[in-house]
C-alpha positions in Angstrom: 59.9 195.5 156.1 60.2 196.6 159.6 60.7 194.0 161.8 62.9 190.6 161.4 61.3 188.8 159.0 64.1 187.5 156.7 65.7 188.3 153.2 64.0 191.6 151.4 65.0 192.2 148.1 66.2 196.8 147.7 66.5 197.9 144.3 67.5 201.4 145.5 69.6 202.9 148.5 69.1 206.5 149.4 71.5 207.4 152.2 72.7 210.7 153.7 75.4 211.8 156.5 74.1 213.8 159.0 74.9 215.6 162.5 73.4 213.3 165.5 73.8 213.5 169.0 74.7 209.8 170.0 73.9 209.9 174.0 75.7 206.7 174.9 79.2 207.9 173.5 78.9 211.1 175.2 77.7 209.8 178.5 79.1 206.3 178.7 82.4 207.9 177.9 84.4 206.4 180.5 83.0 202.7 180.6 83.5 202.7 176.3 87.1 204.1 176.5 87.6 201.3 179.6 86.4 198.4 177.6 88.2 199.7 174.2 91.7 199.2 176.4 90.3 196.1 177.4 90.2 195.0 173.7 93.3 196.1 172.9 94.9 194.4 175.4 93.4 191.3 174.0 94.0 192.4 169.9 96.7 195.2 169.9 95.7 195.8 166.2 92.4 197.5 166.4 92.7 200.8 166.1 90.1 203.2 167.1 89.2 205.1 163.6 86.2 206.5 162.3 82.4 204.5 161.5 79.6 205.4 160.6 76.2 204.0 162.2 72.9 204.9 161.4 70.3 206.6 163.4 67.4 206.5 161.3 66.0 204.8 158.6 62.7 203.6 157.0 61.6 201.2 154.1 59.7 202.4 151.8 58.6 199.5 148.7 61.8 198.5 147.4 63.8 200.9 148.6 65.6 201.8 152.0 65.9 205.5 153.2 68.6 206.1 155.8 70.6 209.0 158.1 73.9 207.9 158.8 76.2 209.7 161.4 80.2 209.5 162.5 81.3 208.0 164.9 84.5 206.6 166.5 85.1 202.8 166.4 85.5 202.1 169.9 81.9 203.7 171.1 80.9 201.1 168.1 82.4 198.3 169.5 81.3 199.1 173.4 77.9 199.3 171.7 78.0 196.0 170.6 79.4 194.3 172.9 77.3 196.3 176.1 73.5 194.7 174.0 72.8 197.2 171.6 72.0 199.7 174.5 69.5 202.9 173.7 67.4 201.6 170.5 68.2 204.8 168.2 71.2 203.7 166.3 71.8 200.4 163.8 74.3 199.0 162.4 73.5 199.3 158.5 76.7 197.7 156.5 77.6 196.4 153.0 78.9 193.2 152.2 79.5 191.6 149.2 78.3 188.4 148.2 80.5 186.2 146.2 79.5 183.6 144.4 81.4 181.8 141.6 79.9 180.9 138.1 79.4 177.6 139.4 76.7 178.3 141.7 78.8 178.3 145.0 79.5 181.3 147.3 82.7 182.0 148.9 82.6 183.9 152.3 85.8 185.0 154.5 86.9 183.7 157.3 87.9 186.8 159.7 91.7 187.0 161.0 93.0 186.4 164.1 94.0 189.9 165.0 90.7 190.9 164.2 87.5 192.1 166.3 85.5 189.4 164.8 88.5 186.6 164.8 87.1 183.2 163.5 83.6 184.3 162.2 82.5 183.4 158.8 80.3 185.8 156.7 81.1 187.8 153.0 83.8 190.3 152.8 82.5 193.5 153.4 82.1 195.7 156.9 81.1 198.9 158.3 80.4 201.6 156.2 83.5 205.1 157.3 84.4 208.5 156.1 85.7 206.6 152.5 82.0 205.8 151.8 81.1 209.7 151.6 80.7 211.8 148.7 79.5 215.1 149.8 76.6 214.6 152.7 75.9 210.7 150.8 76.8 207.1 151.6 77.7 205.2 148.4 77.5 201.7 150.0 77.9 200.3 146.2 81.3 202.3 146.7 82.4 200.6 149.7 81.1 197.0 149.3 83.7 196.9 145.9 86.5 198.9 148.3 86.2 196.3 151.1 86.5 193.1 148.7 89.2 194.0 147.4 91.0 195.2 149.9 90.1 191.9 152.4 90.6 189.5 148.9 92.6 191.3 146.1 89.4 190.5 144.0 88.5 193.6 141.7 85.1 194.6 140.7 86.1 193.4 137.2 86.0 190.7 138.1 82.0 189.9 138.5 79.2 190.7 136.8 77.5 193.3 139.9 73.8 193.1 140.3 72.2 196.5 141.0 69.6 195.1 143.7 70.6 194.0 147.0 69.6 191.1 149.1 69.1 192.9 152.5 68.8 190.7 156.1 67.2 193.3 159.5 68.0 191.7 162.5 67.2 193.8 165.7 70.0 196.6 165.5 71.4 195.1 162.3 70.9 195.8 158.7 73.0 193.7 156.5 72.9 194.5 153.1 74.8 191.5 150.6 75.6 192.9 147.1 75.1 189.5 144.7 78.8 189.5 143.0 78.7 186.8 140.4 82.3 185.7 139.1 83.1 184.3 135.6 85.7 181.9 137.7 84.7 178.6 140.1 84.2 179.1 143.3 87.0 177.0 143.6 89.4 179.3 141.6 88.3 182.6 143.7 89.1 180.5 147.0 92.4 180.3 145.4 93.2 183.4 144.5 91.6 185.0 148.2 94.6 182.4 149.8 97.2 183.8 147.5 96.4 187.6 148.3 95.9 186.2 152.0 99.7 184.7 151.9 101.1 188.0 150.0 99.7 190.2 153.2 101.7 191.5 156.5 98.0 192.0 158.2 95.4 190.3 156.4 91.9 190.6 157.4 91.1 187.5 156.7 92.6 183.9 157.4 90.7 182.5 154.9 87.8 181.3 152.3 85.3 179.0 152.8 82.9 177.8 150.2 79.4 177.2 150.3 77.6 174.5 148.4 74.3 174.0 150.2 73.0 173.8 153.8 75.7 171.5 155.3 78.5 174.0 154.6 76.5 176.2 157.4 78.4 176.7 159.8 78.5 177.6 163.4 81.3 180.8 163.4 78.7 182.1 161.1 76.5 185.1 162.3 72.7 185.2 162.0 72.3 186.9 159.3 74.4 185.0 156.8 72.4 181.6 158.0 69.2 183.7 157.2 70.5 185.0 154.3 71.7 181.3 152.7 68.5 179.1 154.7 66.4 181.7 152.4 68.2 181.5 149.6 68.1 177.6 149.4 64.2 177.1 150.8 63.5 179.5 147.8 65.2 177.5 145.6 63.4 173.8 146.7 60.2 175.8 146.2 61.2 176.4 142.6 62.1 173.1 142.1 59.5 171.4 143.5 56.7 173.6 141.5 59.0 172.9 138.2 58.6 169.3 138.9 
């Protein structure tokens, strides 16, 4: 898989940290710290900590090789938000994709004070120095750090495939961690409003659930439509060839 052509299917992640000299941060300097002021004018919240992007990467069968390098958050956001200038780095992140034993998946939706305010997708987001043991990224590590910390939902609490579903988009690699609970959907919606209520600064404002096609919405990005329009055309196919 090279190229945007939907929903691939990794069994195995081998990714390393390494040095990289990121030529827009260090010659777009002044234009990324101007816009980052800009943001924070806007959300006073974000704070400009430490990412990591990646710079390289190839797959290779079911598996997806990848350098990662560090980075600070607001040359990540000017990135972004400037086109994706350059073509060298991606954004390669973990998310974790909930779904409750009744079939339905539960996705957040992002907090007002947050650099993606109103979007929908799974709880999850870029990968930073906590994802790092020795000169590897564990992004099993941070998918299960990031949902709980957005939800209060521990990794006891679903049965954890070991595959991923992964969705390339241009700069973006998404990678969704299938997290199966032995609760509704309903009943994890409810307990991701309770642990919303009980924070000062939650990320998120709150849960939607997704039954089928009509619950796509708009404040979703790409890659979650991909990921769910896949998931649900596989599905008829099975169906219709059972019937």
């Amino acid at each position: 898989m090279t190229a945007d052509d939907g929903v691939l299917r990794i069994e195995t992640l081998d990714l390393s940290l390494q040095s990289f000299d990121w030529a827009f941060a260090r010659e777009r300097r002044s234009e990324i710290d101007a816009h980052f002021e800009k943001l924070r004018a806007q959300t006073p919240q974000l704070w400009n900590g430490r990412v990591l992007l990646m710079h390289s990467f190839r797959f290779e069968a079911s598996a997806l090789h990848g350098a990662f390098f560090e980075t600070d958050f607001a040359s990540f956001a000017a990135w972004r938000d400037f086109g994706f200038p350059g073509g060298d780095v991606f954004n390669c992140f973990a998310l974790g994709a909930l779904q409750g034993n009744d079939g339905v998946y539960v996705s957040g939706v992002m907090g007002a004070h947050t650099i993606n305010a109103g979007q929908i997708y799974f709880p999850g987001g870029t990968p930073d120095r906590n994802d790092v043991i020795g000169d590897r990224v564990d992004l099993s590590a941070s998918v299960r750090r990031e949902v709980a910390e957005e939800t209060g939902l521990a990794a006891s609490d679903f049965a954890i495939e070991p595959a991923w579903h992964c969705v390339r988009m241009g700069p973006m690699i998404a990678l969704l961690k299938p997290m199966r609970a032995r609760v509704s959907a309903a009943e994890l919606r409810a307990r991701i409003q309770g642990h919303i209520a009980q924070e000062r600064d939650p990320e998120l404002a709150d849960a939607w659930l997704v039954r089928g096609l009509a619950d796509i919405h708009p404040d979703m990005p790409a890659f979650m439509q991909v990921f769910f329009r896949s998931l649900w055309s596989q599905t008829r196919a099975i169906n219709e060839r059972a019937s």
